[in-house]
Structure formats: C-alpha cells, structure tokens
matplotlib code that plots the C-alpha trace (Angstrom):
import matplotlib.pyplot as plt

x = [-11.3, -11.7, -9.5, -8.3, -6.7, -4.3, -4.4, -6.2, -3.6, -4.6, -3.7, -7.3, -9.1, -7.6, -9.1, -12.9, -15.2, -16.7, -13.1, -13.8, -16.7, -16.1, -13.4, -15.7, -13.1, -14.9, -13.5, -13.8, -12.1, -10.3, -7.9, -6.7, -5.9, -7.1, -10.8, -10.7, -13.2, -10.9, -10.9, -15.0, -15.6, -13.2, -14.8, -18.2, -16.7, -15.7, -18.6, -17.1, -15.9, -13.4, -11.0, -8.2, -4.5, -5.6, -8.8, -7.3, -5.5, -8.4, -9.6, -8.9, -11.3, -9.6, -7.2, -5.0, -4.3, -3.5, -0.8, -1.0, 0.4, 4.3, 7.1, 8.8, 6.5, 4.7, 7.4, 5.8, 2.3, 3.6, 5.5, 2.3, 0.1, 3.0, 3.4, -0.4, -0.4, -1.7, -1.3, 0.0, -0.3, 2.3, 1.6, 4.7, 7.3, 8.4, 10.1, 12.7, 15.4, 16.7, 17.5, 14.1, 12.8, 15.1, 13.7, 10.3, 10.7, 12.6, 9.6, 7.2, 9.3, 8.5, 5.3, 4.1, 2.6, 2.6, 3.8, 2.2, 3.5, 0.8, 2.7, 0.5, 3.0, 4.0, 0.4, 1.0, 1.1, 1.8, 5.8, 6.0, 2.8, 4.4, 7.9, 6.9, 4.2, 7.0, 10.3, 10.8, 9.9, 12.3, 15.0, 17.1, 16.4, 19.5, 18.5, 15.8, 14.6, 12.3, 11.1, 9.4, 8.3, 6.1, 4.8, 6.3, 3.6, 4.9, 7.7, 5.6, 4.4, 5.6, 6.2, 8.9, 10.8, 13.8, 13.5, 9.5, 9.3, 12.6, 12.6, 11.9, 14.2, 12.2, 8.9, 10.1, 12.8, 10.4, 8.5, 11.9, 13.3, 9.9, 9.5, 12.9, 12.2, 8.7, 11.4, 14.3, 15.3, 19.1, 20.7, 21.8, 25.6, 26.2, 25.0, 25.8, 23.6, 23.4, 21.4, 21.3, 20.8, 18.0, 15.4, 14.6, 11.9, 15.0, 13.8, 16.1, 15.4, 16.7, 18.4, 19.6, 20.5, 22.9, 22.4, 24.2, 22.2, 24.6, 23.7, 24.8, 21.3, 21.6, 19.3, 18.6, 16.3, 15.0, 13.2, 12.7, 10.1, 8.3, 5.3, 3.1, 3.1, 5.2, 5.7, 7.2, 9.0, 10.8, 12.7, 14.7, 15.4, 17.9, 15.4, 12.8, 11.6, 8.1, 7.0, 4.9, 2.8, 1.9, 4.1, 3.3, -0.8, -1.4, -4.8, -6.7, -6.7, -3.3, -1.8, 1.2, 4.0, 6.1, 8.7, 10.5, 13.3, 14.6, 18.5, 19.4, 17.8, 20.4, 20.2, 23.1, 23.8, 23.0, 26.1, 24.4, 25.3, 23.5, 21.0, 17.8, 14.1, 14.4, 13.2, 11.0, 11.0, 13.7, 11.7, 9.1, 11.1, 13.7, 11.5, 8.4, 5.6, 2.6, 0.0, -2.2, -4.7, -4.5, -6.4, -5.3, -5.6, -7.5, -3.9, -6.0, -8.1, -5.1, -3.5, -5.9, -7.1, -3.4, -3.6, -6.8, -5.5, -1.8, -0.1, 2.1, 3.7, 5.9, 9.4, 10.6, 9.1, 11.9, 14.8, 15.6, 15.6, 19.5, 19.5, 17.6, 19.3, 22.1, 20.9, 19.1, 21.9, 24.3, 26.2, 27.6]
y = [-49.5, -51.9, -50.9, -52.7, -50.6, -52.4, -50.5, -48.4, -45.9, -41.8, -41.0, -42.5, -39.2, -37.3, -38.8, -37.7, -40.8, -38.2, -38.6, -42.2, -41.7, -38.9, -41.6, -44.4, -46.2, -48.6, -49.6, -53.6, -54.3, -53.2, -55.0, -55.3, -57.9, -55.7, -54.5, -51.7, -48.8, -47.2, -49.8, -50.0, -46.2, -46.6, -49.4, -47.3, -43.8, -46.0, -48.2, -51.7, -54.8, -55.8, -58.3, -59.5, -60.7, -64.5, -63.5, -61.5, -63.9, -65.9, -63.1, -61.7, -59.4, -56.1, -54.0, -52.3, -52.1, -49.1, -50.0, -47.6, -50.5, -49.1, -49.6, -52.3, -54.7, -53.9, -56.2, -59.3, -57.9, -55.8, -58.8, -61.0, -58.5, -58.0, -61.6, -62.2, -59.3, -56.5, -52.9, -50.9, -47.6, -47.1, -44.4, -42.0, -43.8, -47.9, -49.2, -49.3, -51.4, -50.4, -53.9, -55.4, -51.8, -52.1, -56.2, -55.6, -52.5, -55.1, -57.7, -54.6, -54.5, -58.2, -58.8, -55.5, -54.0, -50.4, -49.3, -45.5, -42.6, -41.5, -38.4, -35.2, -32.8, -34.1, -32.1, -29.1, -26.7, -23.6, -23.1, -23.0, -20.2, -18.4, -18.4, -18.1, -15.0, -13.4, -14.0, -11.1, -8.9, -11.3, -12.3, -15.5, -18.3, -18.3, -20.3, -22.3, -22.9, -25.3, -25.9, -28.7, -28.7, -31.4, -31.2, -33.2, -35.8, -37.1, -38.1, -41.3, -42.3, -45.2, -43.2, -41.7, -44.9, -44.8, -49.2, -49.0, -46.6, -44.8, -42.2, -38.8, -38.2, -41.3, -39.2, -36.0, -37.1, -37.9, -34.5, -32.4, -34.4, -33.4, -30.0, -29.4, -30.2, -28.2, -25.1, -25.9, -28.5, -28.5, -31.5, -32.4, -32.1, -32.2, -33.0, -32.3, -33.9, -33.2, -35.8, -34.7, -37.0, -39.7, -39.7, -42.2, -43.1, -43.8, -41.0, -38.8, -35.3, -33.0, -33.4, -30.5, -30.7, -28.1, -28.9, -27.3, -27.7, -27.3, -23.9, -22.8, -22.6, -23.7, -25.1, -25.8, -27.8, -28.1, -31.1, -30.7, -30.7, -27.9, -27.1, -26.9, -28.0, -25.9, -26.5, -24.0, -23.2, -20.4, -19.5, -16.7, -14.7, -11.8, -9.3, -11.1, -14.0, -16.4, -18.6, -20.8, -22.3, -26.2, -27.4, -30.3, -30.4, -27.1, -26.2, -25.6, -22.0, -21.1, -17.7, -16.5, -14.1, -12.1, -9.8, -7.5, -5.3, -2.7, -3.7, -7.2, -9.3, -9.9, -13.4, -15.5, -19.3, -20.9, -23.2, -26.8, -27.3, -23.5, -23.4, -22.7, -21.8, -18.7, -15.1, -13.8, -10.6, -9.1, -10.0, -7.7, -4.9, -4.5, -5.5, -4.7, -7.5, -8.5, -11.7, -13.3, -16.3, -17.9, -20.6, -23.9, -27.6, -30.7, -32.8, -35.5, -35.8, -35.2, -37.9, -40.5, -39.5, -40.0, -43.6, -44.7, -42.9, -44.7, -41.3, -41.0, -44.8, -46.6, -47.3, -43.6, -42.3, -43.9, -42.6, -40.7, -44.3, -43.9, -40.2, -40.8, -43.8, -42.2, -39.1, -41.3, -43.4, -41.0, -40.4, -37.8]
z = [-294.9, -291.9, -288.8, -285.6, -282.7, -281.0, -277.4, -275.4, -275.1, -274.6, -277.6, -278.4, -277.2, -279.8, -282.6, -283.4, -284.2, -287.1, -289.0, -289.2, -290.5, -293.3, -294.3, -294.7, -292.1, -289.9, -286.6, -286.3, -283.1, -280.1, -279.1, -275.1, -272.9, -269.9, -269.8, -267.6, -267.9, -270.7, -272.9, -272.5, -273.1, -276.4, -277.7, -277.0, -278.6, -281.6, -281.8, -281.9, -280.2, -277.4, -278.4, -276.4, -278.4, -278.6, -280.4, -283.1, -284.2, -285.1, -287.1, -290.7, -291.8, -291.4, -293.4, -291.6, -287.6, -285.6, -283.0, -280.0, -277.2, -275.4, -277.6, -275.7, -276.8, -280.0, -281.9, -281.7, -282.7, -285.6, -287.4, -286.8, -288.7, -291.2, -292.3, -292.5, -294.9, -292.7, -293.2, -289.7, -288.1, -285.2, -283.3, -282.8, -282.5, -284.1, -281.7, -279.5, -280.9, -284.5, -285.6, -285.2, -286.9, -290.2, -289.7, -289.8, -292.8, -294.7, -294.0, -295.0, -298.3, -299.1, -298.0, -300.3, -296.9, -295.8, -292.5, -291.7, -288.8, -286.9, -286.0, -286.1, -286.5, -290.1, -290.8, -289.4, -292.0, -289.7, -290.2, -293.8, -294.0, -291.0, -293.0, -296.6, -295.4, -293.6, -294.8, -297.0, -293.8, -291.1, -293.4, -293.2, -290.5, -288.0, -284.9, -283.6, -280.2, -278.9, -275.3, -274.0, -270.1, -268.5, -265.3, -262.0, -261.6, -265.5, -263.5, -262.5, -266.1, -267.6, -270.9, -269.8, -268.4, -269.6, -269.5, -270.5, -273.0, -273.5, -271.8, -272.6, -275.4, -277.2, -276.0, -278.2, -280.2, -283.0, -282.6, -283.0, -286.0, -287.5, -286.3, -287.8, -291.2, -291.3, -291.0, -293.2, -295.6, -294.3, -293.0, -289.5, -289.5, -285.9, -282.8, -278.9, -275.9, -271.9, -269.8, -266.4, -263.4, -263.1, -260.4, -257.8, -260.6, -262.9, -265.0, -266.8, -265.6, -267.7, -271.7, -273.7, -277.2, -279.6, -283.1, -286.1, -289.6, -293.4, -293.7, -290.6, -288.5, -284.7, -283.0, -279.1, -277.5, -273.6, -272.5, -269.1, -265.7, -264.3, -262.5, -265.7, -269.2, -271.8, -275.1, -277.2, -280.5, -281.8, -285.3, -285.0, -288.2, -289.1, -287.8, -285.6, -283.7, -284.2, -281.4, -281.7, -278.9, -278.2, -281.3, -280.7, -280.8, -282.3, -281.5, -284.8, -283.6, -282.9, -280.8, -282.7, -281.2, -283.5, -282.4, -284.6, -284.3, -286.9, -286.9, -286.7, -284.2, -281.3, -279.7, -277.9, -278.3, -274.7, -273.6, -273.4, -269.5, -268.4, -270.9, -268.7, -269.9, -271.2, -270.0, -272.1, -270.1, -272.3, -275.5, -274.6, -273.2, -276.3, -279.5, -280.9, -280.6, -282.0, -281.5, -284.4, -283.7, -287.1, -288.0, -289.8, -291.0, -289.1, -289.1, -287.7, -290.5, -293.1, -291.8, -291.9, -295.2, -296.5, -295.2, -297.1, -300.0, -299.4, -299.5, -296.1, -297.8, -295.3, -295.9, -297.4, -293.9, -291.7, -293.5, -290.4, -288.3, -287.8, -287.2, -284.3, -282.6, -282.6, -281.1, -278.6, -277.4, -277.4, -274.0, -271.9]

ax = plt.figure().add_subplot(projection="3d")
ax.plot(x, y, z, "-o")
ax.set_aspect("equal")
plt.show()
C-alpha cells in the first residue's frame, strides 16, 4: 500500500515507523505547505518526501491518503482525493459541517472509495475483557462516568477553538460516542448538555453531559481544565466500580482499579450544573479495592492492518454522524 500524509499534525508521533513496515505500507509523501522543523523530522521518522498541496496534485501514484490537517479545512482536500479515486484516512474526527460530511460519504458511495476512522479507541479491547471477566462477580452495568481534564495552557491551542477546530466537545465527542459502545450495545435515548462560559481565548471552559441509554444506564461526562491532564472512565455495576485510566490512549500496560462492596454499590446521579470531579476519597474509605496492570492490544497496529485488509470500511462507520451534531450544537 502506498500512503500520503496530509499534515504534520502530533498525532504523527504516535504512530511507530515499524507498523508501516510490518504492513508492507510505504509512506510516499508528506504533504505541507509549511516546512518547519516538524514537518522535516516526520518526513525523516517516515522516510520519505516533502510535498506541498500544488505538488500533489500532480501526483498519482499512491493509494490511500491519511488526512491529519484541522477540520475546518480538510473539505477541499478530501473531495479532491475522492473524485480522483483516492482511498482516505481522517484522523478523529470528518469534518466540521455535516452537510459537506453526508456530501462527500455520498461521493465515497459513487466513486467505490473507502473513507477509514483513525480513532484508536475503536481498538481498545479493554472494556469488553474487564466486563465479560467480571460480570458475574459486579452484576449489571448501571452508570457510567467519564472524566476528561486538560491542563490550562490547552486553553491556547487551536484544537480547542471553538471557530478553528470546534471546540472541546468536537475534541472528545468522538472519543465518548465510542467509549460508550465498547460498554453497552444500548442506544442513546436522551441527552442533557451544560456549557459554561467562554474564555477571553473564546474557549468553552467547561461542558457537562447527562445521558440516559434504553436500558436504563446513565451516564455523565466532565470535560473540563485543571492543573494536569486526567482522563478517566468508570462503569459502575450493582456491586462495584472499574476505572479505567487514560481511556483515551490506553497504554499497552494498563492500571486497573476495582472496588467492590458486598451489598449493592451505592452511587448518586450528579445534577449537570454541580457536577464537579469527583472525590475519590470516599471510594477508598467505604469499599474494598484492588489494582491489576493488565496488558493488551497494539490498537495502532490493529487499525492500520484493518485498512490494508479493507475491514474498518467507510460509510457503516459514520452512522452516528447525526448523533453527534446534534449533541454538539445543542444549546443551553
């Protein structure tokens, strides 16, 4: 397979060259308009060529293009590769406006083309083991929590513009819609949203989410500031609670907390407008706990090996496109 990345983007350094390689995938061309030092110690890590946009266009020998350029402008690019019969990776996210998304799927449909998700967390195999080892132990599901934190100097980058890049509900959005169906196969039925006041950086800072599933599992979610990085996801059963730590990148070697209690495991919904990061102190005082390191999957490598084998196929990937519009757009 002959590959193009579109993009210098960070996401860059989380891809081992030696994946590439395992996969027979060949990296042709970068592609950037700017060359800063970035871009140069990409095209060196993946042993290839700068190109900048005018370039490319003059070039055909490649299979399939990994798009990892902001969201507000990979339109243009992603209908270009589409109509000249290109296969394309976008990274997270598609884009920001749903009609030119359900325009270029339809274009996909026509043109016989795939468009893949390069969303890790679709290869993270760690909730179903952790529920299927467990559950006769924990007992039925009944709420979910997940926590996601970054630090105050994020408040600056341009991916969490709300006018660049989204904001931060576009940043994680994807991430809980997935994480969600890694624990249960229920449906969203409804839906409640807090944004809370935008910076001087026109940044929202804070957005808290209250989801209720079909079979009566809760969820809330936290996407918020704070001195340091936290990412965090619990399931709470009938008697216990897992969390789960950096649910977004799992580490191949992951710590794993579970807390058990004999009699049914006692947890309050948080109101949407005080819901604060939790304190874990009470956790540790009331129930009995225990920490595994467990070891799993390269979802890196599983990803890209779904690709060259066509497996993670476009179109039935964004059936969740509306879903999370209008959980995006919704307002206060």
């Amino acid at each position: 397979m002959e590959l193009v990345l579109i993009g210098a983007s960070n996401n860059l350094k989380n891809i081992n060259y030696s994946v590439f390689k395992k996969l027979n995938i060949k990296v042709k061309y970068l592609v950037s308009n700017s060359l800063t030092e970035r871009t140069k110690l990409f095209a060196k890590k993946f042993q290839t060529t700068i190109l900048n946009y005018s370039d490319l266009k003059k070039k055909n020998d490649f299979d399939i293009a990994y798009i990892s350029t902001l969201e507000n402008n990979r339109y243009e690019i992603a209908k270009y590769l589409i109509l000249n019969e290109k296969d394309i990776i976008f990274e997270k996210n598609f884009l920001l406006d749903e009609v030119k998304e359900k325009e270029l799927i339809e274009l996909s449909k026509q043109k016989k083309t795939n468009i893949f998700q390069s969303l890790i967390v679709k290869y993270h195999n760690q909730y179903q083991e952790i529920i299927e080892k467990n559950k006769n132990n924990l007992g039925n599901i009944s709420h979910i929590n997940l926590i996601f934190t970054s630090p105050f100097k994020d408040l600056k980058n341009y991916r969490h513009s709300d006018k660049i890049n989204g904001g931060i509900v576009n940043d994680y959005l994807n991430y809980i819609l997935e994480i969600f169906s890694k624990i249960t196969d229920e449906k969203i039925v409804s839906f409640e949203v807090v944004k809370e006041k935008y910076n001087e950086h026109d940044i929202e800072t804070t957005v808290k989410f209250f989801f209720k599933f079909s079979n009566s599992i809760t969820s809330n979610v936290l996407i918020s500031y704070d001195f340091f990085k936290k990412n965090i996801s619990e399931i709470i059963f009938e008697r216990g609670l897992v969390r789960f730590y950096n649910p977004i990148t799992f580490d191949k070697k992951t710590r794993v907390d579970f807390f058990l209690s004999k009699n049914k495991f006692q947890r309050g919904i948080l109101h949407l407008k005080t819901m604060l990061i939790p304190n874990y102190k009470y956790y540790y005082s009331k129930h009995q706990i225990h920490s595994k390191i467990i070891e799993f999957n390269d979802p890196i490598y599983d990803l890209f090996r779904d690709i060259v084998n066509k497996k993670n196929i476009s179109n039935s990937q964004f059936n969740n496109l509306s879903l999370f519009h209008e959980i995006k757009n919704f307002k206060n």
